[in-house]
ROMIBA-337106 format. One record per atom (N, C-alpha, C, O): x, y, z; residue in three letters. Coordinates in steps of 0.2 Angstrom, whole numbers, plus 5000, padded with zeros to 4 digits. Layout:
XYZALA ...
REM end
This chain:
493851625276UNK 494051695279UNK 493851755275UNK 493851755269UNK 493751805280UNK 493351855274UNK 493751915272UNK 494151885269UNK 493851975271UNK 494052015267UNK 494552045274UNK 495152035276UNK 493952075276UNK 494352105282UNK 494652055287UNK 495052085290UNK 494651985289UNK 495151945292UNK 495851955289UNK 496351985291UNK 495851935285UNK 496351935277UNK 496852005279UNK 497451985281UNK 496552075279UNK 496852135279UNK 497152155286UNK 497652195287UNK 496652125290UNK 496852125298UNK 497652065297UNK 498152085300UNK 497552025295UNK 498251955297UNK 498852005292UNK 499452015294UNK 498652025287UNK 499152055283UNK 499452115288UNK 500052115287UNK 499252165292UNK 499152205294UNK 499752175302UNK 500252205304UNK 499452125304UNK 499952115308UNK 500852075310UNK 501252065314UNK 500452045302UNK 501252025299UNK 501952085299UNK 502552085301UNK 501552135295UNK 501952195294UNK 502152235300UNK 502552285300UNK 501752215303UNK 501852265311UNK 502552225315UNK 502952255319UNK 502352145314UNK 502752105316UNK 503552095314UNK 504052085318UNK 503452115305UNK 504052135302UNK 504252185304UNK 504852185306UNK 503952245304UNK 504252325306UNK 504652305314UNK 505152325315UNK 504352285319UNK 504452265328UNK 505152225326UNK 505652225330UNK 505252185320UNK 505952135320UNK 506452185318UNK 506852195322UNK 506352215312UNK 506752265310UNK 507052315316UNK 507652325318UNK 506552345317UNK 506752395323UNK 507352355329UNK 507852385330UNK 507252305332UNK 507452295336UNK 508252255333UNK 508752255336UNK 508352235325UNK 508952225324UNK 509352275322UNK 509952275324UNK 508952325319UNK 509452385320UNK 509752405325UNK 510352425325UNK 509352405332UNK 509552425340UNK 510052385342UNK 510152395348UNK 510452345339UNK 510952285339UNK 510752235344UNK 511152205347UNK 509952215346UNK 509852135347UNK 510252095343UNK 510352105337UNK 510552045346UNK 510751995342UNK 510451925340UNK 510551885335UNK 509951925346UNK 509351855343UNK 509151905339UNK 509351885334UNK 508751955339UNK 508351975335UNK 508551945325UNK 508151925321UNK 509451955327UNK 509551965320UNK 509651895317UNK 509551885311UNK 509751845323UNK 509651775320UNK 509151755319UNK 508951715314UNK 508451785324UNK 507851775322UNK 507651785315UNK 507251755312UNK 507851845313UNK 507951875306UNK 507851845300UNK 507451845296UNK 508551815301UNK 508851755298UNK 508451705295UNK 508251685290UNK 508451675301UNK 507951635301UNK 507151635298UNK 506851595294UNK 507051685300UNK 506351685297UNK 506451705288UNK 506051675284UNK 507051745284UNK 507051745278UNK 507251695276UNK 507151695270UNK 507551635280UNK 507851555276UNK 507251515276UNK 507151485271UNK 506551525282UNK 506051495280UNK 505651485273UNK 505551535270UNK 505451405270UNK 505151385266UNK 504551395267UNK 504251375262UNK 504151415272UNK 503551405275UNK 503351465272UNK 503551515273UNK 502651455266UNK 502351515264UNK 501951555267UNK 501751605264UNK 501751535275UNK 501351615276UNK 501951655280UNK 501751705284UNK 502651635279UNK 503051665283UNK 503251705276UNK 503351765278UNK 503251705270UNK 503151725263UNK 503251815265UNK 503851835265UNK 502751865266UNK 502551915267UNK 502751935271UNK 502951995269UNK 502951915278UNK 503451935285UNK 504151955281UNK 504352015281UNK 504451895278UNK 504951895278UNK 505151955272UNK 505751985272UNK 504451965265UNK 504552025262UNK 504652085263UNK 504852135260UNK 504352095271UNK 504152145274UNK 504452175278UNK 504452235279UNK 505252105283UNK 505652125285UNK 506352155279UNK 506752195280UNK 506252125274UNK 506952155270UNK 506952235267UNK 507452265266UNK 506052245264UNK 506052325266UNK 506152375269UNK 506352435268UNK 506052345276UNK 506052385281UNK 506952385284UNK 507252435286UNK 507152345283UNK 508152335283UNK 508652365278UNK 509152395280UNK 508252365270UNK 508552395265UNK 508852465266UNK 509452475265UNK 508552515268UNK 508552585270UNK 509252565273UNK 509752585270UNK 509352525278UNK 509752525283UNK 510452495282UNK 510852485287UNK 510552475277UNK 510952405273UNK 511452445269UNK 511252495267UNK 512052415267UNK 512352425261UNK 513052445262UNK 513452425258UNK 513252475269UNK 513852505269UNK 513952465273UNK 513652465278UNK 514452415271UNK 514952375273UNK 515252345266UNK 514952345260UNK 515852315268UNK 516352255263UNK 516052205262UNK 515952175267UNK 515952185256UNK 515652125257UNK 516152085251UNK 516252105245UNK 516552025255UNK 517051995253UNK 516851895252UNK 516851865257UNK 516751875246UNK 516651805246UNK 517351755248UNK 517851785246UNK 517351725250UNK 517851695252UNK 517951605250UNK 517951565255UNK 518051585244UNK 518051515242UNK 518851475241UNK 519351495241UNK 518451405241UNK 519451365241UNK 519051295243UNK 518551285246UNK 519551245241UNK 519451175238UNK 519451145248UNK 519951165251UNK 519051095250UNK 519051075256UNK 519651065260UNK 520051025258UNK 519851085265UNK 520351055269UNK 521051125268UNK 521551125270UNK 520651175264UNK 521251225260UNK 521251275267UNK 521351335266UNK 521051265272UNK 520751325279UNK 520451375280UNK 520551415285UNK 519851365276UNK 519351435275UNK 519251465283UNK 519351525284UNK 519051415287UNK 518651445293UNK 519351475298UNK 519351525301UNK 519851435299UNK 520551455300UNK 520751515297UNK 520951555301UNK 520651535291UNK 520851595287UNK 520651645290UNK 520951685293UNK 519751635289UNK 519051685291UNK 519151725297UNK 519151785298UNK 519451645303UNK 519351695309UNK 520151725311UNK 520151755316UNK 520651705307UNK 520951775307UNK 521051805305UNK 521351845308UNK 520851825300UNK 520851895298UNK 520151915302UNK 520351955306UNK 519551905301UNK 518851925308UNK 519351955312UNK 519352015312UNK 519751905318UNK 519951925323UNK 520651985323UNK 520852025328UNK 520951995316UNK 521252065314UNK 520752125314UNK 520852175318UNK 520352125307UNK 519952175311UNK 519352205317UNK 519052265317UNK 519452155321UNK 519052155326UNK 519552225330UNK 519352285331UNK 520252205331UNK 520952255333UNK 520752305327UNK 520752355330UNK 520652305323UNK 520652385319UNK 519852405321UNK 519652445317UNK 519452395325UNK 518852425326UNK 518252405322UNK 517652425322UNK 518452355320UNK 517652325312UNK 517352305315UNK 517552285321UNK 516552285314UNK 516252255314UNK 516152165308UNK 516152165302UNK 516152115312UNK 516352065308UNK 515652025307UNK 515452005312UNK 515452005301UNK 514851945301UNK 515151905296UNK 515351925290UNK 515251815297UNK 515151785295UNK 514651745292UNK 514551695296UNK 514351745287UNK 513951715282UNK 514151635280UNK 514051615274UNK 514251595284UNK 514651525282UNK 514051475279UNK 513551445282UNK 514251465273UNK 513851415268UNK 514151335271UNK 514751325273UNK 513751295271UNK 513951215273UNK 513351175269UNK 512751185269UNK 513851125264UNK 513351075261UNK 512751055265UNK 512751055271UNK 512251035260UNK 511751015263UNK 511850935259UNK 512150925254UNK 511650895262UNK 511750805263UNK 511250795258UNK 510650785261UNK 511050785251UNK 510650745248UNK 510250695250UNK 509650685247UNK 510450645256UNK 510050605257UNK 509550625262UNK 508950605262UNK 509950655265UNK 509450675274UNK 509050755276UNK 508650775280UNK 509650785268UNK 509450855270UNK 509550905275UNK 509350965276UNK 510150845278UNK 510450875284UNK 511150915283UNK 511550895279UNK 511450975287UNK 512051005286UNK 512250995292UNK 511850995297UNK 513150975293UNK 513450985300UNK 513351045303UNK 513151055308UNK 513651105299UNK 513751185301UNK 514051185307UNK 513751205313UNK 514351165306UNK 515051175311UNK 515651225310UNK 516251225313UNK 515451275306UNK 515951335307UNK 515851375313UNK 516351425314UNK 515451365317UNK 515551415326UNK 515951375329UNK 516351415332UNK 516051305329UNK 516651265333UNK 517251275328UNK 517751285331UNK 517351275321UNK 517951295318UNK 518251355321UNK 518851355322UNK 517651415322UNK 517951495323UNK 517851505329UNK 517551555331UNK 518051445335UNK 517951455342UNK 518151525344UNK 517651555346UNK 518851565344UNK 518951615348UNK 518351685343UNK 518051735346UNK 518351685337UNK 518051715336UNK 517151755335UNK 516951815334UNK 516851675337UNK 516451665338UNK 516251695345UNK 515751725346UNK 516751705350UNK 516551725356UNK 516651795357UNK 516551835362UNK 516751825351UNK 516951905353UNK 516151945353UNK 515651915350UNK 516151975354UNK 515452025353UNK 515252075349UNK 514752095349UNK 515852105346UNK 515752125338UNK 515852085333UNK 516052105328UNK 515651985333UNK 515951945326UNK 515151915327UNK 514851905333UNK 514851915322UNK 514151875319UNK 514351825318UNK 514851835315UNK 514251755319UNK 514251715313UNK 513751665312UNK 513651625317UNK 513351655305UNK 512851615306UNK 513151555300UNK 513351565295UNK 512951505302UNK 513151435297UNK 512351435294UNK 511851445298UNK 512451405287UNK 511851405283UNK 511951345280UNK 512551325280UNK 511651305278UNK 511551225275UNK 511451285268UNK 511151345267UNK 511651245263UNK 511451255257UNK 510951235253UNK 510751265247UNK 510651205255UNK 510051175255UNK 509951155246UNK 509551165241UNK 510451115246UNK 510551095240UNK 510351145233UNK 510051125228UNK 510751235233UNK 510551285229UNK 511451295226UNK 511851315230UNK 511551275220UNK 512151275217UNK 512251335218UNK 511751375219UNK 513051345215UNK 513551395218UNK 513751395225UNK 514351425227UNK 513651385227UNK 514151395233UNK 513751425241UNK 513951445247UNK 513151435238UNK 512951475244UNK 512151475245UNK 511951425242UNK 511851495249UNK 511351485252UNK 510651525248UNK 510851575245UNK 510051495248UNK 509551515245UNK 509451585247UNK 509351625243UNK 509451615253UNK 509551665255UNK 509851715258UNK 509651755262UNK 510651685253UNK 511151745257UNK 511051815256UNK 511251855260UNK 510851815250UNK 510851895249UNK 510451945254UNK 510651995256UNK 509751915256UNK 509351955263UNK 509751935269UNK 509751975273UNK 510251875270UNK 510651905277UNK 511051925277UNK 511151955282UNK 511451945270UNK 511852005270UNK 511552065273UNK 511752095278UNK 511052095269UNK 510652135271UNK 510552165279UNK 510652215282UNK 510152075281UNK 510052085290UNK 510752085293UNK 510652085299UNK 511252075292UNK 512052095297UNK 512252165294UNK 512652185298UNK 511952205289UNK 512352255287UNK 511852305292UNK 512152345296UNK 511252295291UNK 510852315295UNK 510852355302UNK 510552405304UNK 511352275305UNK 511552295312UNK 512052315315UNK 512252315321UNK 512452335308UNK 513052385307UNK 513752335307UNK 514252365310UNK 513852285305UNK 514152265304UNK 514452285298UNK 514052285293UNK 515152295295UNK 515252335291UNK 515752305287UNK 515952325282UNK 515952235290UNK 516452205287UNK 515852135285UNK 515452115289UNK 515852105280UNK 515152025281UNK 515751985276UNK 515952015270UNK 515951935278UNK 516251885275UNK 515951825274UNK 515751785278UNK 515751805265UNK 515451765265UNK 515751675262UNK 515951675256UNK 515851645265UNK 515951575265UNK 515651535261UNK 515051535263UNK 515851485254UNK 515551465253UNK 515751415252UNK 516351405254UNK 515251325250UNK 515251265252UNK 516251245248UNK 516751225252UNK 516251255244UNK 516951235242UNK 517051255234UNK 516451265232UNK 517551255231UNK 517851265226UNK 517351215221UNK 517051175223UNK 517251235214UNK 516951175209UNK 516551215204UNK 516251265205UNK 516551185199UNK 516251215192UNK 515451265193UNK 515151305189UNK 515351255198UNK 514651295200UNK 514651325206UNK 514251325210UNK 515251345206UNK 515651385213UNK 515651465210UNK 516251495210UNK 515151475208UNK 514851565204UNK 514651605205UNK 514851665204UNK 513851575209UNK 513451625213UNK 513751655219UNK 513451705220UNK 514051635221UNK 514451705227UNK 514651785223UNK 514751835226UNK 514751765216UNK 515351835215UNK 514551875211UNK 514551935209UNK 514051845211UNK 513451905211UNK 513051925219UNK 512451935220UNK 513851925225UNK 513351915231UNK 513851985233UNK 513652035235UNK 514351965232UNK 514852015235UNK 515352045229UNK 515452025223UNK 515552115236UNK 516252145231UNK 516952135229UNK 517252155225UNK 517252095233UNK 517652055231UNK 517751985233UNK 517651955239UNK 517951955229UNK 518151875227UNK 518851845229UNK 519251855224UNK 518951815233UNK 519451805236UNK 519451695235UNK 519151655238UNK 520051685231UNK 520251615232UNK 520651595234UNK 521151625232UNK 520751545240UNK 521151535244UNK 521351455242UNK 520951415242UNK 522251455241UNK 522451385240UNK 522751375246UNK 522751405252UNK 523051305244UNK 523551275250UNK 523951245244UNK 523851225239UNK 524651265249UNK 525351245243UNK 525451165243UNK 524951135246UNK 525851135241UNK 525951065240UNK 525351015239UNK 525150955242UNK 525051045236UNK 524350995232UNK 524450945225UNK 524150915221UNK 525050955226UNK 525050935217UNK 525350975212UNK 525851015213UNK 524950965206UNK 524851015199UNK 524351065202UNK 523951025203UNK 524151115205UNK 523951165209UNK 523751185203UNK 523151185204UNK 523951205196UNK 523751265195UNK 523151225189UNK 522651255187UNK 523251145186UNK 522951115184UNK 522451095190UNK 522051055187UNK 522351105194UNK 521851065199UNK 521251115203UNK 520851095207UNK 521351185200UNK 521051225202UNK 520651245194UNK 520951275190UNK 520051235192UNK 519751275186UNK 519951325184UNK 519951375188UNK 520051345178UNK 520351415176UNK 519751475178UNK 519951515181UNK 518951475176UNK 518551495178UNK 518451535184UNK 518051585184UNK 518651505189UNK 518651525195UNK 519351575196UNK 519351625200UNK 519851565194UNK 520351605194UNK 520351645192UNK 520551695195UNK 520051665186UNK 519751715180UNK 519351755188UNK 519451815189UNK 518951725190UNK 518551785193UNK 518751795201UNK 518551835206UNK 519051775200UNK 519651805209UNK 519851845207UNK 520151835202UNK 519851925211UNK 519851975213UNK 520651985219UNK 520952035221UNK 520651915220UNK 521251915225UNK 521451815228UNK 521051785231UNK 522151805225UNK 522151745225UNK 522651735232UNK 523251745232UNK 522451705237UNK 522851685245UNK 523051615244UNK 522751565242UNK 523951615246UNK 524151535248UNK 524051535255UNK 524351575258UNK 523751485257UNK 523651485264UNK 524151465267UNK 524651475264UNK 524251435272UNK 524851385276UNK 525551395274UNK 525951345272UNK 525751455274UNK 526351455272UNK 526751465277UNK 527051515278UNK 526951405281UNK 527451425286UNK 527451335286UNK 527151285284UNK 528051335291UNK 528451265292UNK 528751235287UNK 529151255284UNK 528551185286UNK 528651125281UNK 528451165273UNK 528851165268UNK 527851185274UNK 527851205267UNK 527751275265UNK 527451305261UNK 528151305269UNK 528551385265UNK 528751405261UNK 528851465259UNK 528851365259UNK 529451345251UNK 529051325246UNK 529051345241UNK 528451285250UNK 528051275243UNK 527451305242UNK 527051275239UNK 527351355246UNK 527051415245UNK 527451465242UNK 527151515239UNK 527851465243UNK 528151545239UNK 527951505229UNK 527651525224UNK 528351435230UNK 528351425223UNK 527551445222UNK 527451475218UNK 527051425225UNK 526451415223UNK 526151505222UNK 525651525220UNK 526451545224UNK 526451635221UNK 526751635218UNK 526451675213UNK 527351615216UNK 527351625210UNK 527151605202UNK 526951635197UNK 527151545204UNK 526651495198UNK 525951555198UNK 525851585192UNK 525551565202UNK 524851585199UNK 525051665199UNK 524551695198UNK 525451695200UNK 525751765200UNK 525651765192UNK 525251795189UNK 526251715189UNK 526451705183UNK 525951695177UNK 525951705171UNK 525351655181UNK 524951645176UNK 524251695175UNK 523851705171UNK 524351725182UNK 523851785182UNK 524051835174UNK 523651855169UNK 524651845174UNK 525051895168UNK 524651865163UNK 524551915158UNK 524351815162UNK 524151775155UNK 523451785155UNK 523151785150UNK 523251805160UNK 522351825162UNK 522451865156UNK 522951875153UNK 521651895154UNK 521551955154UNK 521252005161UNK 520651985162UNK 521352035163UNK 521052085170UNK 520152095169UNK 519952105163UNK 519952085171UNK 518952055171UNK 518752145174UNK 518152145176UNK 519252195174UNK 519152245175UNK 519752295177UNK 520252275179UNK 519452375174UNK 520152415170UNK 520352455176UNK 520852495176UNK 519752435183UNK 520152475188UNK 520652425195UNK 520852445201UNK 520652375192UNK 520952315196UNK 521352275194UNK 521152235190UNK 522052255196UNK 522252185192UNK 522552155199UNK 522952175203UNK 522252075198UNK 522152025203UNK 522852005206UNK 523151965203UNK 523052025213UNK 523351995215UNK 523451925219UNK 522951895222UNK 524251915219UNK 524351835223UNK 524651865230UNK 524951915231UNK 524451835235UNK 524651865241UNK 524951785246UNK 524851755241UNK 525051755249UNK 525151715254UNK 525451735263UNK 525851775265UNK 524851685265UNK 524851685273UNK 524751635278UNK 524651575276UNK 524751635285UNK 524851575289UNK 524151595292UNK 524151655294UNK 523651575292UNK 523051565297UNK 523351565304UNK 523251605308UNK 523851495305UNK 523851475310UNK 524551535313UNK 524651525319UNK 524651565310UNK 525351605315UNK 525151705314UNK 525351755316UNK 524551695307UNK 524351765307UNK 524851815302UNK 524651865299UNK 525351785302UNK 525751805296UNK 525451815289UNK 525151775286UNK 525651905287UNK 525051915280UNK 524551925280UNK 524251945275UNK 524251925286UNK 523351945286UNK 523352005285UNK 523052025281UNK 523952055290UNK 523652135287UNK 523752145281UNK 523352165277UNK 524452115279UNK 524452135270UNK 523752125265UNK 523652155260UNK 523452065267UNK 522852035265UNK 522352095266UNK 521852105262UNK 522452125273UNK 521652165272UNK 521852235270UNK 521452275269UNK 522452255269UNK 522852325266UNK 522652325258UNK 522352365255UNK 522952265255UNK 522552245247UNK 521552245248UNK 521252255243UNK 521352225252UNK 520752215252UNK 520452295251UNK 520152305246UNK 520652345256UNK 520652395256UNK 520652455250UNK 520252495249UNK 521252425247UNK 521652445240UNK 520952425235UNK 520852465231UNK 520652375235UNK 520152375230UNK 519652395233UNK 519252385229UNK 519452425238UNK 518652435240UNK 518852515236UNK 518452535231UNK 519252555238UNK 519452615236UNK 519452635231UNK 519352695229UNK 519652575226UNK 519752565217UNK 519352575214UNK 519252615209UNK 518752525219UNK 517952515214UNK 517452565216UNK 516952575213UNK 517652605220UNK 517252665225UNK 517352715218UNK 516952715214UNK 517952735216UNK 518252795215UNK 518152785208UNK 517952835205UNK 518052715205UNK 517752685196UNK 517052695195UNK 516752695190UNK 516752705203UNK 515852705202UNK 515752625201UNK 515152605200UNK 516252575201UNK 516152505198UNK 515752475205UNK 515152455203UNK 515852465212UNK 515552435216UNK 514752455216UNK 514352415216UNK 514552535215UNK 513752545214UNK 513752505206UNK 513352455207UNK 513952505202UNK 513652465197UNK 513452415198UNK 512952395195UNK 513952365202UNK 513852275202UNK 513452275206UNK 513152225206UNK 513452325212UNK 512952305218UNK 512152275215UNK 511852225216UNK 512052345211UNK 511452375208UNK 511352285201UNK 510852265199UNK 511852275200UNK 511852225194UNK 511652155200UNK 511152125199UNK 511952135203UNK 511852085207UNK 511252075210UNK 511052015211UNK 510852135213UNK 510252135215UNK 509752115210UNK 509252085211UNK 509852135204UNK 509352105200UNK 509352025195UNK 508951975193UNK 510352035196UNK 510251965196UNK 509951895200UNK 509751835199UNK 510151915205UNK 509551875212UNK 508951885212UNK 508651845215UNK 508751935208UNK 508051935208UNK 507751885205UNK 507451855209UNK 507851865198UNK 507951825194UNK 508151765196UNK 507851715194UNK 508851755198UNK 508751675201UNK 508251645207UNK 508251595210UNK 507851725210UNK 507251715216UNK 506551675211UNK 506151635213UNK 506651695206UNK 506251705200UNK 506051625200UNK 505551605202UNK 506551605198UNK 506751535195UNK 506551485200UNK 506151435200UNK 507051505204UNK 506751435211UNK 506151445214UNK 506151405219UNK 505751485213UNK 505151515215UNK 504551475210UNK 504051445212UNK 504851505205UNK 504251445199UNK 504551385199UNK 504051355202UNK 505051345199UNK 505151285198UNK 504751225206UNK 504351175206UNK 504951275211UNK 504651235216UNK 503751245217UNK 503351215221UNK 503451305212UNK 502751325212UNK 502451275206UNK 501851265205UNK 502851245204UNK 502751215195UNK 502851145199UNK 502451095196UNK 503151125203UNK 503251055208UNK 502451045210UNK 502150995209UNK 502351105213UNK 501751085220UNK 501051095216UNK 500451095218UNK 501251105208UNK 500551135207UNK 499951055205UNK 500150995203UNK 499251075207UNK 498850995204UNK 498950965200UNK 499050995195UNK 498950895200UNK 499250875197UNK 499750845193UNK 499750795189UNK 500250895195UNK 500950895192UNK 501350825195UNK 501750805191UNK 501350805199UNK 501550745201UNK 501450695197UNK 501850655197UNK 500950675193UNK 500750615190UNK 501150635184UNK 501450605180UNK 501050725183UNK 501250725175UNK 502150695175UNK 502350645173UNK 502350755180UNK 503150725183UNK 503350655183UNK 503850625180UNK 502750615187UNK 502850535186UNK 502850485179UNK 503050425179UNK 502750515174UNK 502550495168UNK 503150535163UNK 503450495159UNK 503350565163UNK 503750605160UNK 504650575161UNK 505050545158UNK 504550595165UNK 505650575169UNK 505650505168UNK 506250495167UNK 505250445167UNK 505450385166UNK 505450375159UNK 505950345156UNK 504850425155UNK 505050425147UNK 505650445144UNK 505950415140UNK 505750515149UNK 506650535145UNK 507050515151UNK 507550555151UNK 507150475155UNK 507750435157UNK 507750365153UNK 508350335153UNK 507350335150UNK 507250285144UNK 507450285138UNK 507650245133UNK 507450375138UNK 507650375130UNK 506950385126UNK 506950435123UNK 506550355126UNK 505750365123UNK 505550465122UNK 505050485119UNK 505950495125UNK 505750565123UNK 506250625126UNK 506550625131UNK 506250665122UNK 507050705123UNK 506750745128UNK 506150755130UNK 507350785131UNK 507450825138UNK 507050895135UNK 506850935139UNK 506850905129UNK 506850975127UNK 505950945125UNK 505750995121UNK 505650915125UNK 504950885121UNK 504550885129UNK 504050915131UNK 504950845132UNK 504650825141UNK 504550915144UNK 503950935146UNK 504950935143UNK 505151015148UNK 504451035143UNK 503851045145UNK 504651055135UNK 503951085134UNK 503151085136UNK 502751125135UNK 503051015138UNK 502450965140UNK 502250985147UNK 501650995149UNK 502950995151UNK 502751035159UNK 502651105159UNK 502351145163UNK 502851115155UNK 502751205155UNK 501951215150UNK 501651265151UNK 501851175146UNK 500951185145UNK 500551165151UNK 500051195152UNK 500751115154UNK 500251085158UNK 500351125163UNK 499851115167UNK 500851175166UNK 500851205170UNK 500351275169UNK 499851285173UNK 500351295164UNK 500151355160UNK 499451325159UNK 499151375156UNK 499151275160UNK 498551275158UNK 498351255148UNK 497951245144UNK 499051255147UNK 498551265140UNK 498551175136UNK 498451155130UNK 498751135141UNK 498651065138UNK 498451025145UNK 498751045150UNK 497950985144UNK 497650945151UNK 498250915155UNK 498350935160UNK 498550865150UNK 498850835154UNK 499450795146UNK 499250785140UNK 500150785148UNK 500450785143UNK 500350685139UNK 500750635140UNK 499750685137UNK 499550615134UNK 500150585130UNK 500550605125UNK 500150525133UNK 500650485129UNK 500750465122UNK 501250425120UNK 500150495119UNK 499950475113UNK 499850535109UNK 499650525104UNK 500050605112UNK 499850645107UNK 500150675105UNK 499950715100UNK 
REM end
């Protein structure tokens, strides 16, 4: 293909991104799944399209709540989500769900099944919601949550609640996604405050007991108090906020406004500290760099070669015969060009 073919394809990619952009701003809503969709693509000539649509959205982006929303399987995220979604629906918001769902190690497949979890909310026509496989990208959330954030803010969605796979030691990358952090328990689990990571409590912005009504009311109240109490032992992870315990029923709706009256209480905190432009502007680059990273690791997979090297390498240090940091060295020459091939012998 020749200079000018090249300049011409390039040429109508970006016409093709600028025509998606436009029409998701105009509040299309396939448009905006299409969107989606196309920034989730792994397919590299969608590569440029997909650079081309987040330019042209950025301008358009930014103002809204952006709220992570995590908690240990079975604790009612999607119950939680879509009431409080269907509360600010009644105050005038625009709502998008972002819901992260395991991806299957063996098949590579996700149920995503949070649109039949959030049936009533799902049907409203101010509520987005799109389910993502995780595509096996630790923390909690999708290789490309941060550009669908982008494309729902775009089409003025002002509230983006984002869902992540569950609770667990690499349940992190959400809080470089959004502005606040929100953990939700369920009372009567046990040792509750042993069962949940200190880590993660440390970086909740706001701690919810979900199910607090019927049978276990009682052991919801104790379970606010318990982490109320051990909040006091924190130190606060900042000087314009200090993290509250709140509890509520998904199922009967009790507490969600108090829930989004405190959410509100921090938007205004960190607005008024300059803190939300800081972390915004910090988050952004920190994705740059985890774009970085999974970008060369899967370039450094595909490169000539690299297969035989990789086939030779992982059975020596799964054997023992060569340490983890001697192997890595070996792939990063042979990637870099600067040793043929990592010889067994040298």
């Amino acid at each position: 293909m020749n200079a000018a073919s090249l300049i011409d394809n390039n040429d109508t990619r970006q016409t093709r991104a600028a025509d998606l952009a436009g029409r998701v701003a105009a509040g299309d809503r396939r448009a905006l799944a299409r969107a989606i969709t196309l920034l989730e693509s792994r397919r590299p000539d969608h590569r440029d399209q997909a650079e081309g649509l987040v330019r042209a959205l950025l301008p358009r982006a930014g103002d809204s709540v952006r709220i992570g929303i995590t908690g240990i399987p079975g604790v009612g995220k999607s119950s939680f989500i879509e009431a409080l979604g269907l509360r600010l629906l009644q105050d005038g918001h625009r709502v998008a769900v972002l819901a992260v769902d395991p991806t299957s190690p063996r098949s590579g497949g996700s149920i995503l099944g949070d649109k039949t979890r959030m049936e009533k909310l799902a049907r409203e026509t101010d509520a987005f919601i799109r389910p993502t496989p995780s595509g096996g990208t630790l923390g909690g959330v999708a290789r490309r949550t941060w550009e669908a954030i982008v494309a729902v803010e775009a089409q003025g969605y002002d509230v983006v609640l984002v869902e992540t796979v569950g609770v667990g030691q690499s349940e992190t990358a959400v809080k470089d996604l959004v502005d606040m952090f929100l953990l939700l328990l369920a009372p009567g689990g046990g040792d509750d405050l042993q069962g949940i990571k200190k880590g993660i409590v440390e970086m909740a912005d706001l701690i919810v007991v979900n199910k607090a009504d019927g049978d276990l009311a009682q052991a919801a109240d104790r379970a606010q108090r318990d982490y109320a109490a051990a909040l006091h032992l924190l130190r606060p992870a900042h000087a314009d906020w200090m993290p509250q315990v709140l509890k509520c029923s998904a199922a009967t709706g009790d507490g969600i406004a108090e829930i989004w009256s405190v959410m509100e209480d921090f938007r205004r905190a960190t607005e008024a500290s300059g803190r939300i432009v800081r972390e915004r502007a910090r988050q952004a680059a920190t994705w740059m760099w985890s774009q970085v990273n999974e970008t060369m690791i899967a370039e450094l997979r595909a490169a000539p070669g690299m297969a035989d090297i990789l086939a030779d390498l992982e059975p020596r240090v799964a054997a023992g015969d060569m340490g983890p940091s001697e192997a890595a060295r070996r792939i990063l020459d042979a990637y870099a060009g600067r040793a043929k091939s990592p010889d067994r012998d040298s």
